[in-house]
C-alpha positions in Angstrom: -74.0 157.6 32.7 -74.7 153.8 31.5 -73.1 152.7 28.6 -75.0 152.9 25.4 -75.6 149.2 25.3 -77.6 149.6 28.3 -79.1 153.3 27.8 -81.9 153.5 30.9 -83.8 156.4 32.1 -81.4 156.3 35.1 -79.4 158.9 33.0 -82.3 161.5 32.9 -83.4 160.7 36.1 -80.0 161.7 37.8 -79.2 164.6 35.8 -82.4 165.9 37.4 -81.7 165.4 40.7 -78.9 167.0 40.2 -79.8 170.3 38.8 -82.6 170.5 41.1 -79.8 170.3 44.2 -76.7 171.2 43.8 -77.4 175.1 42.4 -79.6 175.2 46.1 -76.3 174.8 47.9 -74.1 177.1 44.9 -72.0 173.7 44.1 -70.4 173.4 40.4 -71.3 170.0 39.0 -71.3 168.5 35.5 -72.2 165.0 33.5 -69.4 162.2 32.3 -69.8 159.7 29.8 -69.6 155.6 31.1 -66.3 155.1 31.9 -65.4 151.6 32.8 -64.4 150.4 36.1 -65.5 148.5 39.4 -68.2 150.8 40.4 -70.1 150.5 36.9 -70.1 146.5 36.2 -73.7 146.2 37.2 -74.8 148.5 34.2 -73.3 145.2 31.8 -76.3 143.5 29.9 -75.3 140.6 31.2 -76.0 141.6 34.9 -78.7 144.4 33.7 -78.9 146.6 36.9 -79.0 150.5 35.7 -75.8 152.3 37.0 -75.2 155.6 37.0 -71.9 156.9 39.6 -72.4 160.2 41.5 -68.7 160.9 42.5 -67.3 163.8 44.0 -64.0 165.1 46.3 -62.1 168.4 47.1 -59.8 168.9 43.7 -57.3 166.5 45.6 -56.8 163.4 44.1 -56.1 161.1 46.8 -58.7 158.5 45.9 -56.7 154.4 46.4 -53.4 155.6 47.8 -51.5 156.4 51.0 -52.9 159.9 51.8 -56.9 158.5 51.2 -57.4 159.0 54.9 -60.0 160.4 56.5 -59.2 164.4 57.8 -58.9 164.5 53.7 -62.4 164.0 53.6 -64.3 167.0 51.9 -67.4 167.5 54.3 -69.2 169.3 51.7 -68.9 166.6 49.0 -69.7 163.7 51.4 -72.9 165.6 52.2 -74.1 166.4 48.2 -73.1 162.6 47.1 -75.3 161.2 50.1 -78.3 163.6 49.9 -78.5 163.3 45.7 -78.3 159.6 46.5 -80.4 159.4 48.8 -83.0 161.2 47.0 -82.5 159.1 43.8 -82.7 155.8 45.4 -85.4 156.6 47.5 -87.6 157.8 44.4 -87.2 154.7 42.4 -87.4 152.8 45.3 -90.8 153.9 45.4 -91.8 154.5 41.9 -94.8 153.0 40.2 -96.7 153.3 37.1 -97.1 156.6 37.6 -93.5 157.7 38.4 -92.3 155.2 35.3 -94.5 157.5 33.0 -93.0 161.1 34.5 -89.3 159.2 34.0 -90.3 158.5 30.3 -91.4 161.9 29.8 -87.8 162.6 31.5 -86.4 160.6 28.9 -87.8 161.5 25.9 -86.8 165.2 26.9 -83.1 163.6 27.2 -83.5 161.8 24.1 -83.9 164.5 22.1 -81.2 166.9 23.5 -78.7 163.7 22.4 -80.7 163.5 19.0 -80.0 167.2 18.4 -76.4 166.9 19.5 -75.7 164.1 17.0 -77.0 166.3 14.0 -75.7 169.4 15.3 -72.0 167.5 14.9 -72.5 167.2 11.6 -74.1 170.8 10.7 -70.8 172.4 12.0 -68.7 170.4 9.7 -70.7 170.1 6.2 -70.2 173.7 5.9 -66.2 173.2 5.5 -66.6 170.2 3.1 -64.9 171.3 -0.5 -65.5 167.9 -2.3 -68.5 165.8 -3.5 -67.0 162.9 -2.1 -66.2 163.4 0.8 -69.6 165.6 1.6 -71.4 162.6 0.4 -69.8 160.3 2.8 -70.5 163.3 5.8 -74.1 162.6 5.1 -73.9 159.0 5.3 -72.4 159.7 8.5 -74.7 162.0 9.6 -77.6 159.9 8.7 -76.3 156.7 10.6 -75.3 158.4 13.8 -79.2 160.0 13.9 -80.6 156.8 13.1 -78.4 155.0 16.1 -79.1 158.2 18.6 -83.1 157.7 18.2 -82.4 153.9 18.5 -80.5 154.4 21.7 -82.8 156.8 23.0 -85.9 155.0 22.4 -84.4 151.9 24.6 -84.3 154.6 27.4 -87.9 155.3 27.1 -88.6 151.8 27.2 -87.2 150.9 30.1 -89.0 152.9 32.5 -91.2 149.1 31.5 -88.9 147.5 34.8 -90.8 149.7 36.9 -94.0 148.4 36.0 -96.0 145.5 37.2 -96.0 142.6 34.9 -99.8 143.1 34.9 -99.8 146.4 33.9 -97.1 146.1 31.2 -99.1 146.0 28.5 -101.0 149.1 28.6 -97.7 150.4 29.9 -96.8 149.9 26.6 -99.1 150.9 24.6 -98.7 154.5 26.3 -95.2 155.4 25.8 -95.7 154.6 22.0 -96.7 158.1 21.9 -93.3 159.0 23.1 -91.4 157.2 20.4 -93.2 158.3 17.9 -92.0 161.7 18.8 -88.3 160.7 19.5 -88.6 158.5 15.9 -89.9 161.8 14.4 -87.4 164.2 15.9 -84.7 161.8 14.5 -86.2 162.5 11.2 -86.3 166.3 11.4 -83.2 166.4 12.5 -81.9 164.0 9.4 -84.2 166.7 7.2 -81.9 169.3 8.6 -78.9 167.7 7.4 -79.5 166.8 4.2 -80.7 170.1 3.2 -77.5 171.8 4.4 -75.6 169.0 2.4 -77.4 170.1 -0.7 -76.8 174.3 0.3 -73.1 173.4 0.5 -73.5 171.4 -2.5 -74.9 174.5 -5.1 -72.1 176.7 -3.1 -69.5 174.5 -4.6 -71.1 173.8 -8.2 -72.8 170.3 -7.6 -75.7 168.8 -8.1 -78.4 168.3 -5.9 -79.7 165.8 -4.2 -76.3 164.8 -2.4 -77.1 161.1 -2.5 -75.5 160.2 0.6 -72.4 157.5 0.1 -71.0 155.0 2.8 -66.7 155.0 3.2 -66.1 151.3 2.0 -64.2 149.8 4.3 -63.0 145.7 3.5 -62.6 145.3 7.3 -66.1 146.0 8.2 -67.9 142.8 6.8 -65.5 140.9 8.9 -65.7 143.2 11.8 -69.8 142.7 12.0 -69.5 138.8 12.5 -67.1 139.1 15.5 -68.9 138.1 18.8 -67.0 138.9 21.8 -66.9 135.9 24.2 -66.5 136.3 28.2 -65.1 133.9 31.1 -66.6 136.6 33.0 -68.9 140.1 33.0 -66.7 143.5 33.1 -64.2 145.1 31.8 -62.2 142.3 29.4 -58.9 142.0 31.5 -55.5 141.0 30.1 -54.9 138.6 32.8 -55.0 135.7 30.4 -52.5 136.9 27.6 -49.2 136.1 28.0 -47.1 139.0 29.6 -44.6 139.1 26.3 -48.0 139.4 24.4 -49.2 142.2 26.3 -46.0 143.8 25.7 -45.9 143.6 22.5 -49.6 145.1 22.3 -48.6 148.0 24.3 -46.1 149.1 22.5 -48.0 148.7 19.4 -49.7 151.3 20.2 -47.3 153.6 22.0 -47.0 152.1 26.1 -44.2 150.6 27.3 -42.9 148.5 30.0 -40.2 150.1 32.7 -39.1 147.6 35.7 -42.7 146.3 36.1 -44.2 149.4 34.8 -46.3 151.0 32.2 -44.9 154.4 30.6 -47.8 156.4 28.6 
């Protein structure tokens, strides 16, 4: 999938292609959050190409090392990666206005499975909250992640936009406000839901109602919210520039350490 900062209807559009396919030819398949790396650079704001990575093999891991040769290669695999592929690429390569409506539609249906997961997070864990505080603070929670889901969501939606002709952008436009609406609504629903099991859990344990929902102070986040990362280059940030007894030091800050050249986990 693309990383959040660069949600695109790419996610829904692959996650169909793949259910439509791979239960035709009884193959086990399943979705992955963004993972950095190589293969998903282009996805970066900063370069703004929508990436999502089909990947695939036969249970072996043999992928960068000696024994990647190729009699190890897993027929079966090579053929599902290159037909869902091809069948993605070839659909976008040939999408218009019409097909960048259908993928909003596509997205919006995506948008509010996530929406509905964020809340339902929440739901499962209110219920074994025993203090005011701390159930207040939930709800906060629960509030912010819905609100950043439907904000996430609603940049998918828009940019099925790229697919558009400039001239037509516009009333492009104009017709997926329709569809955020819906996601912006959802959001709220599914917020409703939340706070009124905050307030169940509330009367169960003797408080008032309303739970007025209350944000954990934090004194680092102030600071934390000015910080602006800056790049010599897109990608993953490397270490290459830290000194090698700084990057020591970090690692085993936080529980790695060096062995002969090595990193121990």
């Amino acid at each position: 999938m693309n990383p959040h900062v660069a949600k695109s209807y790419t996610d829904a559009f692959i996650l169909r292609v793949a259910q439509e396919y791979f239960p035709k030819v009884n193959r086990p398949w399943h979705e992955h959050d963004f993972m950095t790396g190589t293969d998903t650079y282009l996805s970066e704001p900063t370069v703004n190409v929508p990436t999502v990575w089909g990947y695939s093999g036969s249970g072996v891991e043999t992928h960068h090392n000696s024994e990647d040769t190729p009699d190890r290669v897993d027929p079966r695999s090579l053929r599902d990666i290159a037909t869902v592929n091809a069948a993605y690429l070839y659909y976008l390569a040939d999408a218009g206005e019409p097909e960048a409506m259908w993928l909003a539609e596509l997205s919006q249906t995506r948008g509010y499975e996530q929406i509905l997961h964020s809340a339902a997070l929440f739901l499962d864990r209110i219920p074994m909250m025993d203090d005011g505080n701390g159930l207040a603070r939930l709800l906060q929670d629960a509030i912010d992640h819905v609100a950043y889901s439907v904000d996430r969501e609603t940049q998918a939606i828009l940019s099925v936009l790229r697919l558009v002709p400039e001239s037509r952008s516009k009333q492009a436009a104009e017709s997926l406000a329709g569809l955020i609406d819906g996601v912006r609504r959802f959001g709220e629903e599914q917020t409703g839901r939340v706070h009124h099991a905050a307030d169940r859990r509330a009367l169960e344990l003797g408080l008032s109602v309303p739970v007025q929902p209350s944000a954990a102070q934090d004194p680092q986040v102030n600071e934390a919210s000015r910080i602006i990362v800056r790049r010599r280059r897109f990608g993953t940030l490397p270490l290459d520039d830290i000194p090698l007894t700084n990057v020591k030091a970090i690692l085993q800050e936080h529980g790695t350490e060096f062995h002969n050249g090595s990193l121990l986990v």
